[in-house]
N, C-alpha and C positions, 0 to 999 in steps of 0.2 A: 504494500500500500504506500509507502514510502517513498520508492522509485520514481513511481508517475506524479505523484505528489512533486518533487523534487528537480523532476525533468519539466514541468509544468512551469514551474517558477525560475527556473533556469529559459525556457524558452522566454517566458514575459521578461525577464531581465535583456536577452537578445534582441527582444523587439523594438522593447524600447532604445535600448545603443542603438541599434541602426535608425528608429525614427529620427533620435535626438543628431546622430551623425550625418544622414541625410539633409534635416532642414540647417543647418550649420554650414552645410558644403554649400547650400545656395543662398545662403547669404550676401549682401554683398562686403566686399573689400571693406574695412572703416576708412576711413581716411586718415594719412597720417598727423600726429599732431606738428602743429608750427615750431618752426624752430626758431630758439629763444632769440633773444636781442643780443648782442656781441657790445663790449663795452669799448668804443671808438674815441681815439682823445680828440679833444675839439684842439684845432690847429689855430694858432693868434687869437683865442678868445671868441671865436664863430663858426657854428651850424652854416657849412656848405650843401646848395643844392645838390653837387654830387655824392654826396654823402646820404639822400635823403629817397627811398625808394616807393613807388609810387604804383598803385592800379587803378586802372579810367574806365568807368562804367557807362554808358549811354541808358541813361535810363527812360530815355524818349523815342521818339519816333524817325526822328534826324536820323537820315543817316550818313556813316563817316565822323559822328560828331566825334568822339572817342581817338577814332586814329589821329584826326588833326589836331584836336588837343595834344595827344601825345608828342607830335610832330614839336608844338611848339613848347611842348616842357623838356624834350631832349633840347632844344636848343638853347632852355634854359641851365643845363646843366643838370636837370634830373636825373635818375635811374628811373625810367619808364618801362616797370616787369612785364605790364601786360595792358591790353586794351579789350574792351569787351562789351557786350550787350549787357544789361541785368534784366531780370526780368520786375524788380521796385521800379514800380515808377514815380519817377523826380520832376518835379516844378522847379524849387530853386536848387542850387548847386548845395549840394552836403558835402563836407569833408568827414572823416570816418577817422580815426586813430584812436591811439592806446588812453590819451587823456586827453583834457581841451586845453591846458597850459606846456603838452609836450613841446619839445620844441622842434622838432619835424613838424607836427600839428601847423604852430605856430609859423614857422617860413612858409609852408604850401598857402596858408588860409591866405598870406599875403597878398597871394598872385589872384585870390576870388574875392571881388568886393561886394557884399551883403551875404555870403555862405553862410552858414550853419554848420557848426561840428555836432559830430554823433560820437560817442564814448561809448568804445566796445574795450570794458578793462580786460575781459580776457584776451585781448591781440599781444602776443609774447612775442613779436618778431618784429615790434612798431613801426611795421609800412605804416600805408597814408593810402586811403583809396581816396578818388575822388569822382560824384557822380553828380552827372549834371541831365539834365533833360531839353524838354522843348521851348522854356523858356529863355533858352539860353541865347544870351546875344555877346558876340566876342566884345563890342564898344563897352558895354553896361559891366558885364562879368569876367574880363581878364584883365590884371592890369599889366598890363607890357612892360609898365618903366617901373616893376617891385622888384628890389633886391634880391639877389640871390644867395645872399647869406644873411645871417641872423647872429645878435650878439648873443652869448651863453657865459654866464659865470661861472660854470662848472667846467672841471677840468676831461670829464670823458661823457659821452652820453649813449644810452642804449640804443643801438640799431641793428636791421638784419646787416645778418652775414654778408660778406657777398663770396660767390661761389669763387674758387682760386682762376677759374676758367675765365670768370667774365669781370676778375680784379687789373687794374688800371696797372702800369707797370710805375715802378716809384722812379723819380729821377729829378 
């Protein structure tokens, strides 16, 4: 009586691993977590634009808006990561970072007059997105002639890494 008792509960044990094994395998990927901020010494007492890395959302209907921004924040000296669609959609321009007195934060907000920051404290890697939509008009919402650098009392400040690949050669 034992046996089949035994073999019984030994099957449901099997069924279950393989259920629990099964939906597990088709699960998707998690995504990996960000990688942290790297501590960068501020050079003469100033947050460089290229020091400061950035993602471009179009959260409007525009299209191109996104690439030609990015166009002219590489020419500001940004690291422009990536350009993209979002599916949020945006009226005025949001800037996105780790804090609203960071000071990435602070140089990009420069370059957008009337933006809005969004504080996402768990961003560990203190990009800077920035998304803008259909209201956007280059006169009203870039300003051309903002600085590209920012003054910092601090001696290092946290930012992403940058990859050894896509790191500037020192000279």
């Amino acid at each position: 009586m034992r046996t089949p008792l035994t073999l019984l509960v030994l099957l449901g044990i099997l069924g279950y691993g393989a259920w629990w094994g099964y939906t597990n395998v088709l699960k998707p990927i998690p995504p990996l977590p960000p990688t942290p901020c790297v501590s960068v010494p501020v050079k003469k007492g100033a947050l460089s634009a290229s020091q400061v890395t950035l993602n471009i959302y179009n959260g409007g209907s525009k299209r191109g808006l996104a690439r030609d921004l990015g166009i002219r924040l590489r020419d500001r000296g940004f690291r422009v990561q990536s350009e993209s669609n979002t599916a949020e959609k945006v009226g005025a321009t949001v800037i996105v970072g780790q804090g609203a007195k960071n000071p990435e934060v602070l140089l990009v907000k420069q370059f957008f007059p009337g933006s809005t920051v969004k504080v996402e404290p768990g961003r560990a890697d203190h990009s800077v997105d920035v998304l803008v939509g259909n209201n956007w008009n280059w006169d009203k919402h870039f300003a051309d002639k903002a600085k590209t650098t920012l003054p910092v009392k601090a001696k290092t400040v946290c930012l992403p890494s940058i990859p050894k690949s896509s790191a500037a050669p020192e000279g």
